[in-house]
TIVODO-979983 format. One line per field, with one value per residue (C-alpha): x, y, z; residue number from 1; residue in one letter. Coordinates in Angstrom, 3 decimals. Each point is the difference from the previous one (the first is absolute). Example, Ala and Ser with C-alpha at 12.3 -4.5 7.8 and 13.67 -1.06 7.14 Angstrom:
TIVODO-979983
c1: [12.300; 1.370]
c2: [-4.500; 3.440]
c3: [7.800; -0.660]
num: [1; 2]
residu: [a; s]
end
This chain:
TIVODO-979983
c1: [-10.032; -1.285; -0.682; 1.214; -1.645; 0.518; 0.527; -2.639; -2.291; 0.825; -0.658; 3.818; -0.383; 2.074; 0.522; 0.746; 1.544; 1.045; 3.542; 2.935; -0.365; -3.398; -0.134; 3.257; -1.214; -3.297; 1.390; 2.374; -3.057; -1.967; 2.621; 0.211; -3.760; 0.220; 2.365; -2.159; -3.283; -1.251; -2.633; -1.560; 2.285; -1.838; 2.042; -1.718; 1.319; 1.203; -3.196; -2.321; 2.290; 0.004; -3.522; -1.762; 1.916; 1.032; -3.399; -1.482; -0.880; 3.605; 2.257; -2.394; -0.258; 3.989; -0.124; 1.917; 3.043; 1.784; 2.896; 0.308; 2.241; -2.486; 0.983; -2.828; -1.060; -3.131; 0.682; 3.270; -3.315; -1.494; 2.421; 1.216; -4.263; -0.441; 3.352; 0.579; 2.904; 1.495; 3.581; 0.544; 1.636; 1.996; 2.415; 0.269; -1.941; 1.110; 0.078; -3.387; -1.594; 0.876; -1.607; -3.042; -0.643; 0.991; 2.279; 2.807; -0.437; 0.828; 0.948; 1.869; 0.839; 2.796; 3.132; -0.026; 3.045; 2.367; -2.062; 1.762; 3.558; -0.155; -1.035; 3.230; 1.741; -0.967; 0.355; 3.359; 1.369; -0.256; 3.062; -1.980; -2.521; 0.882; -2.937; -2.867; -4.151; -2.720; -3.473; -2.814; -4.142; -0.458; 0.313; -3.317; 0.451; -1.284; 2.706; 2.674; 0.150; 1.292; 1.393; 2.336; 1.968; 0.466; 1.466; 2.126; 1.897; 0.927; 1.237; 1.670; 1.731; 1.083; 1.584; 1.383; 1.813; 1.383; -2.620; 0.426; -2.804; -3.490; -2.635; -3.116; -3.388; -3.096; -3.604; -0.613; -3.893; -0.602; -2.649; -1.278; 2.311; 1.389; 0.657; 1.772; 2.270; 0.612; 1.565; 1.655; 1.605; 1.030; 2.228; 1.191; 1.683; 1.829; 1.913; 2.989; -0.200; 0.094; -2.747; -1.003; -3.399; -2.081; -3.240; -2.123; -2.274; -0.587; -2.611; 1.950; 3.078; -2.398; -0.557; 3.394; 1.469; -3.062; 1.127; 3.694; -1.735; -1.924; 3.345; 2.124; 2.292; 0.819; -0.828; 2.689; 2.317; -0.638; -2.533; 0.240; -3.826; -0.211; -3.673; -0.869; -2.606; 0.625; -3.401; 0.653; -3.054; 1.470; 4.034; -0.462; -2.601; 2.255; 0.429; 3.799; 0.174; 0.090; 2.584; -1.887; 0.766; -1.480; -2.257; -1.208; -3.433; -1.407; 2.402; -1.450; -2.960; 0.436; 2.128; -2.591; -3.158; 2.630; 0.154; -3.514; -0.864; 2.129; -2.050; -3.374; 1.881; -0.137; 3.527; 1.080; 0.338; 3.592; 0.810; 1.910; 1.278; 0.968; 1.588; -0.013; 3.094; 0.457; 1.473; 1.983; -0.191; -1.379; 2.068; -1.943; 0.822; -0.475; 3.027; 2.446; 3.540; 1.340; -0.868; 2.091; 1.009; 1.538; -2.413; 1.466; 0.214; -3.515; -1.655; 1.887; -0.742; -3.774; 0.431; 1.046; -2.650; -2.769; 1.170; -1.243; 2.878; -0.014; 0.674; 3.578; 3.017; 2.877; -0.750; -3.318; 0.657; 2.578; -2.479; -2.405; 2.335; 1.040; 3.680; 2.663; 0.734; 3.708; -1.580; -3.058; 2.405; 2.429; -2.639; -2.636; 2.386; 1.038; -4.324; -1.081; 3.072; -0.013; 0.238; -2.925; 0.281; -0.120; -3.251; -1.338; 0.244; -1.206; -3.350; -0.223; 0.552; -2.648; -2.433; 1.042; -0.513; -3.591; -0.963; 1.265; -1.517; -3.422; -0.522; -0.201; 2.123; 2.334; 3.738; -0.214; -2.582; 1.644; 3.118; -2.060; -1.549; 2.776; 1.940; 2.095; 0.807; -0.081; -0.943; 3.145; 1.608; -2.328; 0.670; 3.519; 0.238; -2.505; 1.965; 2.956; -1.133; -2.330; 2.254; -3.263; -2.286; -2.969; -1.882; 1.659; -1.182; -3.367; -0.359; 1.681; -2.357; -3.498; -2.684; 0.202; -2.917; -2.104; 0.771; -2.640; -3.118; -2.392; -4.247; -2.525; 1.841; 2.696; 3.066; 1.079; 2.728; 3.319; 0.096]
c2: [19.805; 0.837; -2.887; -3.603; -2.639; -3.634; -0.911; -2.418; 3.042; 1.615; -1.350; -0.514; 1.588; -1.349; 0.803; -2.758; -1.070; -3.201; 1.137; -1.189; 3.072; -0.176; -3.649; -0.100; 2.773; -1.293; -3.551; 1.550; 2.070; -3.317; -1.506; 2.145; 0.757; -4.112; -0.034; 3.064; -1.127; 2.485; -0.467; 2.629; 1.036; 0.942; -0.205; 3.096; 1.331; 3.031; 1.304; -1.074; 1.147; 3.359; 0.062; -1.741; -0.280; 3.049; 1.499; -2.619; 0.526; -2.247; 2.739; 2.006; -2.712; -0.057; -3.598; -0.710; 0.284; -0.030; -1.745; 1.350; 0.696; 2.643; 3.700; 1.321; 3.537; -1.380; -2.318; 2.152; 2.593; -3.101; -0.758; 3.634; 0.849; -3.260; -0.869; -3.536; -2.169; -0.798; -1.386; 1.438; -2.704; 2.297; 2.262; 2.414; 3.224; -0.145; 3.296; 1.129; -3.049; 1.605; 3.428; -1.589; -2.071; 2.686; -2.507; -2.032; -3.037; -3.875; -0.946; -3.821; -0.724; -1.905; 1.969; 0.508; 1.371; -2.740; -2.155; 1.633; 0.296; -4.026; -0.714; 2.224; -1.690; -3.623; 0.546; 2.233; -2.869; -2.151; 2.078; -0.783; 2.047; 2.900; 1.949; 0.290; 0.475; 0.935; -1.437; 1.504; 0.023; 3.509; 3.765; 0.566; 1.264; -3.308; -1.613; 2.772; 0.698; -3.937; -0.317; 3.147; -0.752; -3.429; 1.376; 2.638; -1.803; -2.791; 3.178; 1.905; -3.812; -1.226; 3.434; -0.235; -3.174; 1.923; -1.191; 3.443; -1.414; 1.000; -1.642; 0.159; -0.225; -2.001; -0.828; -3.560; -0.150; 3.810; -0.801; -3.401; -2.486; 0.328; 4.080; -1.362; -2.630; 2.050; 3.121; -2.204; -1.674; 3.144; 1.107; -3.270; -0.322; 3.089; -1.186; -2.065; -3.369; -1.578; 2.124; 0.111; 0.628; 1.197; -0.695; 2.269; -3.286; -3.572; 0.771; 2.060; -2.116; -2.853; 2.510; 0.656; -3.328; -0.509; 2.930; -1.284; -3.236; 2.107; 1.752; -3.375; 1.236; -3.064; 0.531; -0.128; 0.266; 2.219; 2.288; -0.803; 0.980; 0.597; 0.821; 1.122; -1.941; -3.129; -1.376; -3.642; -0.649; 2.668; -1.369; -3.657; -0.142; 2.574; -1.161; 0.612; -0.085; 3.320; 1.184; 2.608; 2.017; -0.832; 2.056; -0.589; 1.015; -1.895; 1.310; 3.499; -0.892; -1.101; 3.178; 2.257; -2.092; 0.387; 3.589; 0.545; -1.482; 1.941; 2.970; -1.626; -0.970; 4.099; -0.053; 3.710; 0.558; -0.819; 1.041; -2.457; -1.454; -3.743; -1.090; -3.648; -1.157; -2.678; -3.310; -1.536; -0.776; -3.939; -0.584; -2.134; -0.562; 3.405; 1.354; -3.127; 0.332; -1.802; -3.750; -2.313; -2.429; -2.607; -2.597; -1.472; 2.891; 1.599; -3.202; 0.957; 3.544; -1.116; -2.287; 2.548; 2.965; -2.861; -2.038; 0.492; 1.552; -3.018; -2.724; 2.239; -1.187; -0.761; -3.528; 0.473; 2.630; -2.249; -2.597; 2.169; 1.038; -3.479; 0.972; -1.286; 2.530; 1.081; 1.032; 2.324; 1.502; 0.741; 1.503; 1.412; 2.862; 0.520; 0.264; 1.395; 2.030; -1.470; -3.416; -2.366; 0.559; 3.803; -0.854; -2.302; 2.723; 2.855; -1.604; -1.081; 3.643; 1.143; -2.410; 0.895; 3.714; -0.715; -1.594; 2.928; 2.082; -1.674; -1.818; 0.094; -3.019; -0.564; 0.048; -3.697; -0.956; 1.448; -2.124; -3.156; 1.545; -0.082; -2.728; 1.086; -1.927; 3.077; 3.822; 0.456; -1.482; 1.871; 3.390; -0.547; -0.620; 2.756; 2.634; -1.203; 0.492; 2.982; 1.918; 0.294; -2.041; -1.299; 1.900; 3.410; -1.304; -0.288; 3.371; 1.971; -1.180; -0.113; 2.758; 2.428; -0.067; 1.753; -1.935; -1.540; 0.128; -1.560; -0.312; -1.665; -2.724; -0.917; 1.274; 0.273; -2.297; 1.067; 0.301]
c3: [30.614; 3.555; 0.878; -0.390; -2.468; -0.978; -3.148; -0.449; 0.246; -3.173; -3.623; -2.128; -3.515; -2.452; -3.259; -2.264; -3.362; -1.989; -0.218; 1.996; 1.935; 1.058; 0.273; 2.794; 1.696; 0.709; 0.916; 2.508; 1.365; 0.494; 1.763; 2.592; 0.234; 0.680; 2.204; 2.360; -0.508; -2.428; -2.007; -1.173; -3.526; -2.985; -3.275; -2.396; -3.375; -0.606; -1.335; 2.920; 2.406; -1.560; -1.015; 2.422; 3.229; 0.634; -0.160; 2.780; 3.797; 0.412; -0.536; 2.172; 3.103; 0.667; -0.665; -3.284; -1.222; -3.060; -2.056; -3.580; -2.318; -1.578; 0.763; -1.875; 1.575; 1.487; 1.635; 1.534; 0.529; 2.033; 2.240; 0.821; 0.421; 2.477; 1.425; -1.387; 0.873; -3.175; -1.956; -3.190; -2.341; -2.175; 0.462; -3.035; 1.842; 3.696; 0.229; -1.406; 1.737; 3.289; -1.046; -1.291; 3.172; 2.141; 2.471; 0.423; -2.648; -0.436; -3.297; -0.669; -3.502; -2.600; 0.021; -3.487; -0.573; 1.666; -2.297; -2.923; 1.720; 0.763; -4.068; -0.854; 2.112; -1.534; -3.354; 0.803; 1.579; -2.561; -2.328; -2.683; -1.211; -3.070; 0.111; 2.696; 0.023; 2.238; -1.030; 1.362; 0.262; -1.332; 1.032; 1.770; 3.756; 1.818; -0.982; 0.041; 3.410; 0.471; -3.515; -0.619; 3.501; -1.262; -3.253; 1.718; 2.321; -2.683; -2.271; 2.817; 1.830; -4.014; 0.043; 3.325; -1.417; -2.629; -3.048; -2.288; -2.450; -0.757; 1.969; -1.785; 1.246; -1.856; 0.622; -1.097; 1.833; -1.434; -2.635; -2.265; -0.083; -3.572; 0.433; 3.335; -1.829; -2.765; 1.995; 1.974; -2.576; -1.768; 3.539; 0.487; -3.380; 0.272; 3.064; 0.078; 1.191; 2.808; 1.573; 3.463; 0.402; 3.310; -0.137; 2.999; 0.401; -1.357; -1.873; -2.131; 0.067; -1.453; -2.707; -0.015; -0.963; -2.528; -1.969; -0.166; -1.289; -2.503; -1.243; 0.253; 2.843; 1.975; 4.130; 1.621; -2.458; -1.937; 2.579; 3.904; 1.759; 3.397; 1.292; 3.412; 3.214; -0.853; -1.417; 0.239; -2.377; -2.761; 0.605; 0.128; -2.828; -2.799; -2.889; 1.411; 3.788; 1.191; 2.440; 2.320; 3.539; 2.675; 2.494; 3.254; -0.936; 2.697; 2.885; -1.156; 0.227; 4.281; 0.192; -0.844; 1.917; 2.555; -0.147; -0.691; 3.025; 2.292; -1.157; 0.805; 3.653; 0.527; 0.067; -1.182; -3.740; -1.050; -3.473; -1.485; -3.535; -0.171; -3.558; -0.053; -2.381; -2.221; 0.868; -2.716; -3.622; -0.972; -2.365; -2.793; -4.188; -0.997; 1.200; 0.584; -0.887; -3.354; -0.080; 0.615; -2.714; 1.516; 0.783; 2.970; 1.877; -1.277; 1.678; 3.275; -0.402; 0.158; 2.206; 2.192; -0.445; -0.271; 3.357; 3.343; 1.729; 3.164; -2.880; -1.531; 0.097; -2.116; -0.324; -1.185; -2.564; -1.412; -0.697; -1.442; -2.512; -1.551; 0.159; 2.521; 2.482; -1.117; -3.678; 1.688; 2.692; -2.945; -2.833; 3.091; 0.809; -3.388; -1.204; 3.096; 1.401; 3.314; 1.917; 0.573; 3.683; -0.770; -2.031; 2.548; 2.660; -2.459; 0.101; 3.522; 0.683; -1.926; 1.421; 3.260; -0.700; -1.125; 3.199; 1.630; -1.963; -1.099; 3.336; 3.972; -0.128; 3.088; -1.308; 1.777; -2.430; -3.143; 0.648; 0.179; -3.013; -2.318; 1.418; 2.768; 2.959; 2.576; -0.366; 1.107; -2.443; -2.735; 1.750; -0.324; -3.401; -0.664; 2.082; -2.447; -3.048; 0.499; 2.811; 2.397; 2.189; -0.898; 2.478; -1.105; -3.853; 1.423; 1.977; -2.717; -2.646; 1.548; -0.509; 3.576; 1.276; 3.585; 2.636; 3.227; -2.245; 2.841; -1.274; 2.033; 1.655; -1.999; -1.291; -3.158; -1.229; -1.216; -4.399]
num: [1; 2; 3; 4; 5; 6; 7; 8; 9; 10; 11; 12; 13; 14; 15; 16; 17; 18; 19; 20; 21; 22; 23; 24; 25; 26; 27; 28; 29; 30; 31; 32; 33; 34; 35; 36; 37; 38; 39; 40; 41; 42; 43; 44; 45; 46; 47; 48; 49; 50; 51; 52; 53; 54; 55; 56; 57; 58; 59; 60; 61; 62; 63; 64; 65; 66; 67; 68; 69; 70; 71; 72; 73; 74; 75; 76; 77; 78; 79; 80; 81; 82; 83; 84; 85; 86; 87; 88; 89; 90; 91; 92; 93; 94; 95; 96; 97; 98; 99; 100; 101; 102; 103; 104; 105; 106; 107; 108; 109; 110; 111; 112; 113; 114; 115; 116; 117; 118; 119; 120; 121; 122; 123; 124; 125; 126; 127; 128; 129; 130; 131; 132; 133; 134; 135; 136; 137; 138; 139; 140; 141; 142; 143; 144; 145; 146; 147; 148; 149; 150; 151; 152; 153; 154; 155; 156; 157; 158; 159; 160; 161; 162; 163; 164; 165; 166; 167; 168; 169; 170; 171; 172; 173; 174; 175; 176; 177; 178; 179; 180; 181; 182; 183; 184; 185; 186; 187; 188; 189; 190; 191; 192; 193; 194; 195; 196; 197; 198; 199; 200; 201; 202; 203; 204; 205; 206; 207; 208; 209; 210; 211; 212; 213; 214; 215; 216; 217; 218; 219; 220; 221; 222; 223; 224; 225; 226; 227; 228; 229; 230; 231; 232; 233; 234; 235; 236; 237; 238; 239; 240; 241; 242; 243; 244; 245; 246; 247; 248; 249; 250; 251; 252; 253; 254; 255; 256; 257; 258; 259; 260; 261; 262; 263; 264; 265; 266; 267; 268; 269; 270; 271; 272; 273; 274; 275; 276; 277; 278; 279; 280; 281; 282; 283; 284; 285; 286; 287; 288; 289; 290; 291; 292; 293; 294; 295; 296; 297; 298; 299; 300; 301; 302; 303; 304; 305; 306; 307; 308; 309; 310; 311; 312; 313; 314; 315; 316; 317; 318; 319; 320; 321; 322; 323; 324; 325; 326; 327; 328; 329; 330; 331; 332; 333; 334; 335; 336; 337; 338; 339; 340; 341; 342; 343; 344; 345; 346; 347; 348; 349; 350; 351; 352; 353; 354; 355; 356; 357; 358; 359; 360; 361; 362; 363; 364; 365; 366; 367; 368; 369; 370; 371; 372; 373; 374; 375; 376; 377; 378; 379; 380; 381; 382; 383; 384; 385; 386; 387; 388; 389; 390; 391; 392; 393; 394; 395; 396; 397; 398; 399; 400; 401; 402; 403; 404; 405; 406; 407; 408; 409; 410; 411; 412; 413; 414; 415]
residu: [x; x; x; x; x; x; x; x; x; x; x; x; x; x; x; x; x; x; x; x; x; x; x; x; x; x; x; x; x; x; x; x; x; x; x; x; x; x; x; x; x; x; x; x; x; x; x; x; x; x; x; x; x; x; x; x; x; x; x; x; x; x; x; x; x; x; x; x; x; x; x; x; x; x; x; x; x; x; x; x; x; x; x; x; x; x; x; x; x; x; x; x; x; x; x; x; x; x; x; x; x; x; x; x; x; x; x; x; x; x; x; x; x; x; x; x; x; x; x; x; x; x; x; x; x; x; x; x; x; x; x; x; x; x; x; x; x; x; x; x; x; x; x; x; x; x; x; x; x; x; x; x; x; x; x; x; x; x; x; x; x; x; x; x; x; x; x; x; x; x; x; x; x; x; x; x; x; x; x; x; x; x; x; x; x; x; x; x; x; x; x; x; x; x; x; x; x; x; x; x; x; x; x; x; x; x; x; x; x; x; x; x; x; x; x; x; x; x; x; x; x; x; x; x; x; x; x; x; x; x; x; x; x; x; x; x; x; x; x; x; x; x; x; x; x; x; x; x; x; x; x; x; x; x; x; x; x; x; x; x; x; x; x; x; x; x; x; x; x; x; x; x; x; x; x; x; x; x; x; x; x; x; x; x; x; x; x; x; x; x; x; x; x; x; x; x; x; x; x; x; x; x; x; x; x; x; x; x; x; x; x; x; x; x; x; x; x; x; x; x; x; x; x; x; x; x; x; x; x; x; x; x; x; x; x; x; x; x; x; x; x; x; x; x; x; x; x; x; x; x; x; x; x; x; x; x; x; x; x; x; x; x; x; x; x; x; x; x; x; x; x; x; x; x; x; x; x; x; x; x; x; x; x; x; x; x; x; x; x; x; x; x; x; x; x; x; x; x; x; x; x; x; x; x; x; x; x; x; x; x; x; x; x; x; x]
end
């Protein structure tokens, strides 16, 4: 662009979705919109956008731009015919995106494939699985070009661990729910238990673990499910709680407003691919290890996942289990295969992780958070028992993203 624009001049097009996707992206959008002063965002569907938008004086006036995960030809026609910033929220086509547009391109999007290298890992880890499964939506191409990566790197990292096993793939959302069940079924019962199944979202692990229900497989037992975007509303309300990966969905979404707007800014075009990884896995009941059948120690067990992590301590884990403290300390490590200090500090370190991860939190107010006296003190331990600082944890996980966005008046904040 010849000549330098505000933001607030142009209209935001997004395209938008009820998925996890769709619905992160376009909260991280807002947020930064918010935090600029930008106003003028219009969320349109796929089939406006394609039909309708791109055919108005907008795309003519050089004052709209575009965030879409649609790579339809069209619409790449539109933005190569009228010069358009835009961020591309896939990554399957790089290549021919760049000869359709004519130009450098922005694309942000999941890094699908170190999605399926961190659900190896998981269920690897657990030295317990005899057989493993992918369940998928289907084999149409708008879900492939997210889907198959997903299912490749879980093949090729298994393998990498030295799993010599088939790894079969199914469609459990495919066609009417009884066709679904019934295929699924027949694969399922031809592999040797314990399975480890990953699922390429939590709508399909949902599906997943009703199936296993259907053929009386017992979840996790029997069949572990791990899903993928952690859908609170879908995990937490399973008939088994479903253990899922999370995404920074919403991260993406400020990365690529972020880099949209650094085109509208007339800064030159930069052509550029940001993968934004996945975070951890929540581990919930659909893929817990073997339960624990001492009662005692199952009520400190709980007591320790269910806790906030400020109230932990020995002392208090002892009480919730009704036993004196000898007896847990003794049968603890023999159940659970490590100390209740060990425990204590496993899920301290988790929660600390999460505010790391999930929030701008100062490392101050994370120690307060979970009970420390002094960040100091927390950053010690933490260094300790995770062999970096909590800073380095930080920077090495978060999404990259362009640096001294400026619009208007205001900068934009760090994600």
């Amino acid at each position: 662009m010849n000549k330098r624009v505000s933001s607030k001049d142009y209209w935001i097009l997004l395209t938008d979705g009820t998925n996890a996707f769709d619905s992160g992206v376009r909260a991280g959008v807002m947020q930064i919109a918010r935090e600029i002063g930008i106003s003028r965002i219009r969320l349109v569907n796929e089939d406006s956008l394609e039909n309708i938008y791109i055919k108005s004086e907008l795309f003519k006036t050089g004052r709209l731009a575009v965030i879409s995960h649609m790579r339809s030809e069209p619409l790449l026609a539109a933005l190569r015919a009228h010069s358009v910033p835009a961020v591309l929220l896939a990554e399957e086509s790089v290549q021919e995106w760049r000869q359709a547009i004519g130009k450098p391109i922005a694309v942000c999007s999941v890094d699908n494939r170190a999605i399926g290298s961190m659900a190896a890992d998981y269920l690897f880890e657990q030295d317990r699985f005899r057989s493993f499964l992918f369940a998928g939506i289907g084999d149409n191409e708008n879900v492939q070009w997210w889907q198959g990566p997903r299912y490749k790197a879980f093949a090729d990292t298994l393998r990498e661990h030295g799993y010599e096993g088939e790894i079969p793939q199914i469609a459990t959302m495919q066609s009417s729910p009884e066709i679904d069940e019934r295929n699924f079924i027949e694969v399922i019962k031809r592999l040797e238990r314990p399975i480890g199944v990953f699922c390429s979202n939590d709508f399909v692990a949902r599906d997943t673990i009703n199936f296993c229900e259907s053929a009386r497989f017992s979840v996790p037992g029997d069949v572990a499910v791990l899903g993928v975007d952690d859908e609170r509303e879908i995990c937490e309300n399973a008939p088994i709680l479903i253990s899922s990966i999370k995404v920074e969905h919403v991260r993406l979404g400020r990365t690529a407003f972020k880099m949209l707007l650094r085109q509208i800014e007339g800064e030159p075009p930069c052509d550029r691919v940001i993968l934004c990884p996945p975070v951890r896995v929540v581990e919930r009941d659909s893929t817990r290890r073997s339960e624990i059948n001492n009662l005692a120690v199952a009520r400190a067990v709980s007591f320790i996942e269910r806790s906030p992590p400020s109230i932990l301590d020995i002392p208090s884990v002892v009480k919730a289990s009704g036993a004196s403290r000898s007896y847990l300390s003794k049968h603890f490590r023999t159940h659970v295969g490590r100390t209740i200090l060990e425990a204590i500090n496993d899920r301290i370190m988790r929660e600390v992780k999460c505010q790391l991860l999930d929030s701008d939190k100062t490392i101050a107010e994370i120690a307060e958070a979970v009970g420390f006296a002094s960040s100091s003190g927390l950053c010690t331990v933490f260094r300790r028992l995770n062999g970096i600082s909590m800073r380095e944890f930080r920077a090495q996980r978060k999404v990259p993203t362009p640096k001294n966005i400026i619009s208007g008046k205001s900068a934009a904040k760090r994600t």
